[in-house]
C-alpha positions in Angstrom: 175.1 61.5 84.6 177.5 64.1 84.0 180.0 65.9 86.3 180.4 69.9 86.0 183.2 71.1 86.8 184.3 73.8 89.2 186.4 77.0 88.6 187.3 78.2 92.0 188.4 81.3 92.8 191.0 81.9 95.8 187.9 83.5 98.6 186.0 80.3 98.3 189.9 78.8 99.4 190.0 81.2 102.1 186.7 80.0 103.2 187.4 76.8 103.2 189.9 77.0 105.0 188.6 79.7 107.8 184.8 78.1 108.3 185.7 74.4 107.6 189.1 73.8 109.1 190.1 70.8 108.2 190.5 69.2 111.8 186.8 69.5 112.2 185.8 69.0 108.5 188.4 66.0 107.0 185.7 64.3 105.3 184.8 67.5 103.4 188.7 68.6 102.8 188.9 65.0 101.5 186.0 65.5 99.2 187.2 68.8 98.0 190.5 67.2 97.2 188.9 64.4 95.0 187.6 66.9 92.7 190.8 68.0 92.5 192.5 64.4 92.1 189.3 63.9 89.3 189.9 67.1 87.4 186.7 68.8 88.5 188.3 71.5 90.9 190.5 73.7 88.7 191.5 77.5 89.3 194.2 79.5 87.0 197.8 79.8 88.5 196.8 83.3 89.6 194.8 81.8 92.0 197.8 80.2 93.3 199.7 83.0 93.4 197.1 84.7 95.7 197.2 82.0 98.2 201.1 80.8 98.4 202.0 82.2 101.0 199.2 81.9 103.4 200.2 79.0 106.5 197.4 76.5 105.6 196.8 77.0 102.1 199.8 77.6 100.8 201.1 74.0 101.6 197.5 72.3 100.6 197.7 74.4 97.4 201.9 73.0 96.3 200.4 69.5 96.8 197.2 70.0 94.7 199.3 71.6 91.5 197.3 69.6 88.9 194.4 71.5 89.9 196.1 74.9 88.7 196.2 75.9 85.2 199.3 77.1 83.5 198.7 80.4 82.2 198.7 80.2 78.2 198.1 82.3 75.3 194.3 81.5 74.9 193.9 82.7 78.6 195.9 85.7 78.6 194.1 86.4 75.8 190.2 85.5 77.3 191.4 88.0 80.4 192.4 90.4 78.9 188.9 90.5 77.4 187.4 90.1 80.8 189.5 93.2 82.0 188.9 95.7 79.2 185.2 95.0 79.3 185.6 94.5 83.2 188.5 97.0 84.8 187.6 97.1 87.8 187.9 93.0 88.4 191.7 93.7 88.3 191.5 95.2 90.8 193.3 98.5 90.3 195.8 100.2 92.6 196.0 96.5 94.7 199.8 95.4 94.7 200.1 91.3 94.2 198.5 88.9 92.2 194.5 89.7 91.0 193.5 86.5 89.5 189.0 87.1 89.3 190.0 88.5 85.5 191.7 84.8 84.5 189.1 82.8 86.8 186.5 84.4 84.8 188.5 83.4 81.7 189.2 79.9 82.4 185.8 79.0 83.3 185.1 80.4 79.6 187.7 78.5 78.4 186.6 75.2 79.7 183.0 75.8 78.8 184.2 76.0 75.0 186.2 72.8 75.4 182.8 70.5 77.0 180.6 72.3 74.6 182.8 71.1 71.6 183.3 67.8 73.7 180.7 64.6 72.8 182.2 63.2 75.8 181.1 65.8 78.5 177.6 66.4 77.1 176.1 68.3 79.7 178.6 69.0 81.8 179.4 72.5 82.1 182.3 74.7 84.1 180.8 76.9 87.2 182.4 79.5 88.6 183.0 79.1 92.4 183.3 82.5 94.7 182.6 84.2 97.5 182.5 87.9 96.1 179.3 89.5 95.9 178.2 93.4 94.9 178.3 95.2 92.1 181.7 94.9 89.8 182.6 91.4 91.4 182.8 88.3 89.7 178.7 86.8 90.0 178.4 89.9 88.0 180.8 89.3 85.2 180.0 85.6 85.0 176.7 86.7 84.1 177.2 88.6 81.7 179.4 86.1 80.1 176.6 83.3 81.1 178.8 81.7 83.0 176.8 80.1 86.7 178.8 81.2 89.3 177.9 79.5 93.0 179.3 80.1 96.8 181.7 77.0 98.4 178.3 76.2 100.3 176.3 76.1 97.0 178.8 74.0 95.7 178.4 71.1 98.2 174.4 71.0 97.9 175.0 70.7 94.0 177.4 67.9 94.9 174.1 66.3 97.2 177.4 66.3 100.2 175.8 65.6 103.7 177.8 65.6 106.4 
């Protein structure tokens, strides 16, 4: 069987974080963090930029680094794509960090590499994100056929029972 991987975007973090706290929810935090361990949890940097500095996260995030991809020419490059055709996923006039563009873009990215991979077969990257509504990320996945799932749908297409 083959293991997608996940592309998470920083408001699937945040609700993580605010409807499964980890002192009520270890086993799940502990899950979540073997997909991480495992290479199957992965968000672009500017993800981590968006959640440094929160109390809980922020600390969680610095000891998860291999999850968060370096920002590299062939990314800059598939975001910049996603903004022109997409401008309002940047997220104009908002000061900080706007990572949806380069979560979009790495999901693409690793798509390319498992189609092109004998090894992963199957296996596919999936978007993972809270935002709904018109302009938001579900919306630019699709019409980049990329899936794109909530946190929740995440853990029923993991089969995680609790």
């Amino acid at each position: 069987m083959t293991a997608d991987i996940y592309c998470i975007d920083a408001s699937s973090l945040i609700k993580l974080k605010q409807d499964f706290p980890r002192q009520v929810f270890p086993t799940l935090w502990e899950r979540v963090e073997e997909m991480a361990r495992a290479g199957r949890l992965i968000a672009p940097d500017e993800v981590l930029q968006e959640i440094k500095n929160d109390d809980v996260l922020g600390p969680w995030a610095k000891q998860k680094l291999k999850m968060f991809r370096k920002l590299d020419q062939e990314q800059l490059d598939a975001a910049s794509d996603v903004t022109c055709r997409f401008p309002s996923l940047a997220k104009p006039g908002r000061f900080g960090p706007a990572a949806d563009p380069f979560v979009v873009a790495l999901a693409q990215l690793e798509n390319q590499k498992l189609s092109d991979s004998l090894f992963a077969a199957g296996s596919r990257c999936v978007v993972v994100s809270e935002e709904r509504g018109p302009g938001k990320i579900p919306g630019v996945c699709s019409h980049y056929k990329l899936s794109c799932v909530t946190l929740v749908d995440l853990f029923q297409r993991e089969g995680w029972r609790f």
